[in-house]
C-alpha positions as CSV (number, residue, x, y, z in Angstrom):
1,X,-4.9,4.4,236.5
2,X,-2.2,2.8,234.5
3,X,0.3,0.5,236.5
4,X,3.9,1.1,236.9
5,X,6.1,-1.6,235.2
6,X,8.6,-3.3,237.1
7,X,11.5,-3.9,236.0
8,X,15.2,-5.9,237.4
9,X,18.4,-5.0,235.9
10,X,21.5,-7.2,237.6
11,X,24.9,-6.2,237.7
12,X,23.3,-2.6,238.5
13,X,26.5,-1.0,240.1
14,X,28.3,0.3,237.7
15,X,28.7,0.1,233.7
16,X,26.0,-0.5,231.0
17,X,23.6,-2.4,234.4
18,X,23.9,1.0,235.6
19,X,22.6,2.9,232.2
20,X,20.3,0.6,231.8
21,X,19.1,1.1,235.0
22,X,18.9,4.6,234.9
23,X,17.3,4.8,231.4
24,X,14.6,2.9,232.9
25,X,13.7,4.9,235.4
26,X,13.6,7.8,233.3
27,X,11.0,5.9,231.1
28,X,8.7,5.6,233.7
29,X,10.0,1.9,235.5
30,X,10.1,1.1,239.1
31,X,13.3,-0.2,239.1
32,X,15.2,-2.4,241.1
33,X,18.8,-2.7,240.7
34,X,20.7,-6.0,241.8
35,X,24.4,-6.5,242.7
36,X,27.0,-8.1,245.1
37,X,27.2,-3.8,246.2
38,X,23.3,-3.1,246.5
39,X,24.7,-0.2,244.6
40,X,22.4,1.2,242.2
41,X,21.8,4.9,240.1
42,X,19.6,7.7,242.0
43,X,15.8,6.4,241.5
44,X,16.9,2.7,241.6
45,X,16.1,0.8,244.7
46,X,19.8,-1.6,245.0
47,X,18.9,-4.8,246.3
48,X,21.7,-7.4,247.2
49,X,22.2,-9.7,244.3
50,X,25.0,-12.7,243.7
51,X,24.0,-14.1,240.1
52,X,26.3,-17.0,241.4
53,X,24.0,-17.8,244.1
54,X,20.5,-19.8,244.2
55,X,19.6,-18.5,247.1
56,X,20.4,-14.5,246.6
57,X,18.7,-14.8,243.3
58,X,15.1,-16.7,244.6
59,X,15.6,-13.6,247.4
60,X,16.1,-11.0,245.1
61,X,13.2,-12.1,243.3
62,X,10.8,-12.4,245.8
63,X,11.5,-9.6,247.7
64,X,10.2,-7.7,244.1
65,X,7.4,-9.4,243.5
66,X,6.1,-9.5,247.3
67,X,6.4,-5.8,247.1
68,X,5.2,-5.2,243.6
69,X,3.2,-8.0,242.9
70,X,4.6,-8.4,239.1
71,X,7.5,-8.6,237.5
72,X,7.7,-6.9,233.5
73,X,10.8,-6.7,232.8
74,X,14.3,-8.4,233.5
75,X,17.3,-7.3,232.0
76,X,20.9,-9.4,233.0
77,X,23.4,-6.9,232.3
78,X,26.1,-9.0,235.0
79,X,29.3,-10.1,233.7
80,X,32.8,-10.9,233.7
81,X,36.0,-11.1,231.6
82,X,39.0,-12.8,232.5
83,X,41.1,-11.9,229.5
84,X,44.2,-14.8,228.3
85,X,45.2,-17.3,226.0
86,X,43.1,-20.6,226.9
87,X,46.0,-22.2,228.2
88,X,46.8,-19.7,230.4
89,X,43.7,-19.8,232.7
90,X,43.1,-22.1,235.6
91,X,39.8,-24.3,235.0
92,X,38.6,-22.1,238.2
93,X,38.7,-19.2,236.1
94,X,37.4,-20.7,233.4
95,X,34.1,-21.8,235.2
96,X,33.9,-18.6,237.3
97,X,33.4,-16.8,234.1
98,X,30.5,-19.3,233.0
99,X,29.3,-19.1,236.6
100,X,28.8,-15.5,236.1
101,X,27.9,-14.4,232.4
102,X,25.9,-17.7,230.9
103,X,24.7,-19.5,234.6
104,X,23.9,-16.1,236.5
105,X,22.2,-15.4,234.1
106,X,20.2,-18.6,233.5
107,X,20.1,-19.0,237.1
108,X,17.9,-15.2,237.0
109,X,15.7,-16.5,234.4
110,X,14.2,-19.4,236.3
111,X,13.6,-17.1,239.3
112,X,11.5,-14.7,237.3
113,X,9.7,-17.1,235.0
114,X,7.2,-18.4,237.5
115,X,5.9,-14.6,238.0
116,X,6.2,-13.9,234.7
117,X,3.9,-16.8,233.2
118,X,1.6,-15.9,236.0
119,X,1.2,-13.0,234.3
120,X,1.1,-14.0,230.9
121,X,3.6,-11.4,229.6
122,X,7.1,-10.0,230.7
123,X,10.2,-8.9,228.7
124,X,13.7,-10.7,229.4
125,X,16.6,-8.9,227.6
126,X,20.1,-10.2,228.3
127,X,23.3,-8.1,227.2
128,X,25.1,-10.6,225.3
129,X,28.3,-9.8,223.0
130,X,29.5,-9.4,219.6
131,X,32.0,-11.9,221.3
132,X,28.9,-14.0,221.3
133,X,28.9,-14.4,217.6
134,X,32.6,-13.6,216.4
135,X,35.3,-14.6,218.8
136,X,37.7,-12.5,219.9
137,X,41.6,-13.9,220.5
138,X,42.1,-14.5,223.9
139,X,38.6,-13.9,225.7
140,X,38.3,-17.5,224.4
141,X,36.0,-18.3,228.0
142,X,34.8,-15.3,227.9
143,X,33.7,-15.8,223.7
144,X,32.4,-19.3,224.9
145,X,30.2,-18.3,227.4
146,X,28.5,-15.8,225.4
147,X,28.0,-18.1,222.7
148,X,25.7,-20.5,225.0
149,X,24.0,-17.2,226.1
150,X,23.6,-16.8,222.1
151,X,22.2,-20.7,221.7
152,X,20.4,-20.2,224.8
153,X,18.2,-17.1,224.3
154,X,17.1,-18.1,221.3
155,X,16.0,-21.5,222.3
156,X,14.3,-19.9,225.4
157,X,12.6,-17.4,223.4
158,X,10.7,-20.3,221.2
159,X,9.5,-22.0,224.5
160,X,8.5,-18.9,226.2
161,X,6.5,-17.0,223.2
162,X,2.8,-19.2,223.8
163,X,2.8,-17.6,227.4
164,X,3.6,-13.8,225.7
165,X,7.2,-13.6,227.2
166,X,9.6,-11.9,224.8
167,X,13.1,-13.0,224.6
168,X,16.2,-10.6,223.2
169,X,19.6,-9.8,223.0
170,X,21.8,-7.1,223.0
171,X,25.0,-7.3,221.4
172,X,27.6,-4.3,221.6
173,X,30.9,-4.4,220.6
174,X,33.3,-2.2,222.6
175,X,32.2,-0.2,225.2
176,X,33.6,2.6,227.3
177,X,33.5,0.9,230.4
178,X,35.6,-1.0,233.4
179,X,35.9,-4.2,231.6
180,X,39.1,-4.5,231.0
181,X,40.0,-3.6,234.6
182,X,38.9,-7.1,235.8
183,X,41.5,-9.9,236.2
184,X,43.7,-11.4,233.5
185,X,45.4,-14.6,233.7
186,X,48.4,-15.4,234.6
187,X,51.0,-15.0,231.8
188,X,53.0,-17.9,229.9
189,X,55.9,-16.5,228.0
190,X,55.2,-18.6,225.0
191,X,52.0,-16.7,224.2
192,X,53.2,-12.8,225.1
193,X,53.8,-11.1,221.6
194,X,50.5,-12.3,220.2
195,X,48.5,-11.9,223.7
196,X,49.7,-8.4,223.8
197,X,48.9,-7.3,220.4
198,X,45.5,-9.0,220.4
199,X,44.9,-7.3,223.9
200,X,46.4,-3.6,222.7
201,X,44.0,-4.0,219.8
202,X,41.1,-4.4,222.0
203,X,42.0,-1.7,224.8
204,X,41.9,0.5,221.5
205,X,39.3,-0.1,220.7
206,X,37.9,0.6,223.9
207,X,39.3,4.2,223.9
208,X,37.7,4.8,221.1
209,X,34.1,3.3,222.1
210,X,30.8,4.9,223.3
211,X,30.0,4.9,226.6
212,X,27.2,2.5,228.2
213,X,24.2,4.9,227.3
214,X,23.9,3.3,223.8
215,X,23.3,0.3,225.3
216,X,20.7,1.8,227.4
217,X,18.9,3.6,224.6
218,X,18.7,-0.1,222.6
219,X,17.5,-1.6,225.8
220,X,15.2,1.2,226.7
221,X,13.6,0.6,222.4
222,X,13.5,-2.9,223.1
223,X,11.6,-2.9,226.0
224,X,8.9,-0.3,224.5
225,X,8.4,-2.8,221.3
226,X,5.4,-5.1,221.4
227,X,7.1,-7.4,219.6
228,X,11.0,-7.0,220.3
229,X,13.7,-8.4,217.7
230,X,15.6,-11.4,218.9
231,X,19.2,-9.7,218.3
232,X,20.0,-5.9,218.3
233,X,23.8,-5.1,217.7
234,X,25.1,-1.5,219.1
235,X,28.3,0.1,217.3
236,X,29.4,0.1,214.0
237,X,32.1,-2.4,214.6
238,X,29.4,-5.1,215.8
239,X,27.4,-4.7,212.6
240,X,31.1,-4.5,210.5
241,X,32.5,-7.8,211.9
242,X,29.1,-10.0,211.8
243,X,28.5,-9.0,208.1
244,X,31.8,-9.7,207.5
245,X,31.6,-13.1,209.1
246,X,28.3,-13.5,207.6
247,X,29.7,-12.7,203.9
248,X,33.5,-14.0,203.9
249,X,34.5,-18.2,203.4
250,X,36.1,-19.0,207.2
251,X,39.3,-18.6,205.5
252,X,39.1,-15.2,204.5
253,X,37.6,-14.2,207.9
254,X,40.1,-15.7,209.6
255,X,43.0,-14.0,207.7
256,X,41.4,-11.1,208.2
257,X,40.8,-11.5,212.3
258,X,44.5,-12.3,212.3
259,X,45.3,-9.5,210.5
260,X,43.3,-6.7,212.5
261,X,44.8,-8.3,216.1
262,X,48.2,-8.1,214.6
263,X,48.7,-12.0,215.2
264,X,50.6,-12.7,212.1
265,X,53.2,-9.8,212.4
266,X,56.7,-10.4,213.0
């Protein structure tokens, strides 16, 4: 008889966690869901989860593998955006964003590698960020912390591969979710005609994007793969912008990222 896969998907509640989550269980996962809520889809068991805390992570953790005994799959969908010119957030904000999207994560990793060397196998996908790889005017914390996820992962996936533990990433662009509902900073007049065009742009964006089930469906295909990629972007706009920054000089992308946010206009 074939064992059930385990699987832990953070930020569970609501969002792409949430899709994932579900997708998951419709694949055939036990699957536990973690968040500050212990809110998770029908067929998920929610389990209490702070990414910000040692101690909720090592329980969360443990209270899966005591149950289950393994632990196959871990995907750290948690995150937060606190959107602003740099100037205009408080170092608190600043390192509450890191906290959450580049050390929550982290922080999940260690817990889950002890089991998963045990086992000599397991699948870690984090949902990083086209932000993680072309930076978007003011998210510049929010850009920062998913580039170390970006420098991260793939460092961690070169130290994990002799013990068969695969590492990936997932990088959407815009996504119909609560995102942008989270907390901005406070506003200085000095930036407010370029803040507001470069944040109109990306609520536009957002109208116009999928909703989290793509992301599931590239989890879900990365998961099933014996040997997953290391970077899987989701919407067109994700693959437009990095071949864009991977073809243009810096100076030509830049003119051209000023010119889609409307930063140059009058």
């Amino acid at each position: 008889m074939a064992i059930q896969a385990v699987a832990l998907v953070t930020g569970s509640s609501s969002g792409i966690g949430a899709a994932i989550a579900a997708q998951l269980v419709r694949d055939g996962y036990l699957v536990f869901g973690g968040s500050r809520r212990a809110e998770s889809p029908a067929g998920v068991e929610a389990l209490s989860l702070d990414v910000c805390s040692d101690e909720s992570v090592r329980a969360c953790v443990d209270t899966i593998v005591n149950r289950t005994g393994r632990l196959d799959v871990l995907v750290n969908s948690a995150g937060q955006l606190i959107a602003g010119a740099i100037e205009e957030l408080t170092p608190d904000q600043a390192r509450s964003q890191f906290e959450t999207n580049f050390f929550g994560m982290a922080r999940t990793v260690l817990a889950a590698l002890p089991q998963m060397r045990k086992q000599r196998s397991g699948k870690i996908v984090t949902i990083s960020s086209l932000a993680g790889m072309v930076p978007v005017p003011f998210w510049g914390y929010y850009n920062a912390s998913k580039f170390a996820v970006e420098g991260y992962s793939e460092t961690l996936r070169a130290e994990l591969k002799p013990f068969g533990i695969s590492v990936s990433m997932v990088e959407p662009g815009a996504i119909g979710t609560s995102l942008f509902a989270q907390p901005q900073a406070a506003k200085m007049d000095a930036y407010t005609p370029w803040r507001d065009r470069a944040l109109r742009t990306m609520k536009g964006f957002e109208a116009k994007a999928p909703s989290p089930e793509v992301v599931a469906r590239a989890v879900a295909k990365i998961v099933a793969k014996t040997h997953p990629p290391l970077r899987t972007l989701v919407t067109s706009e994700a693959v437009a912008f990095t071949t864009m920054r991977r073809l243009l000089s810096d100076g030509l992308f830049e003119s051209a990222v000023r010119m889609g946010f409307a930063l140059d206009r009058g």
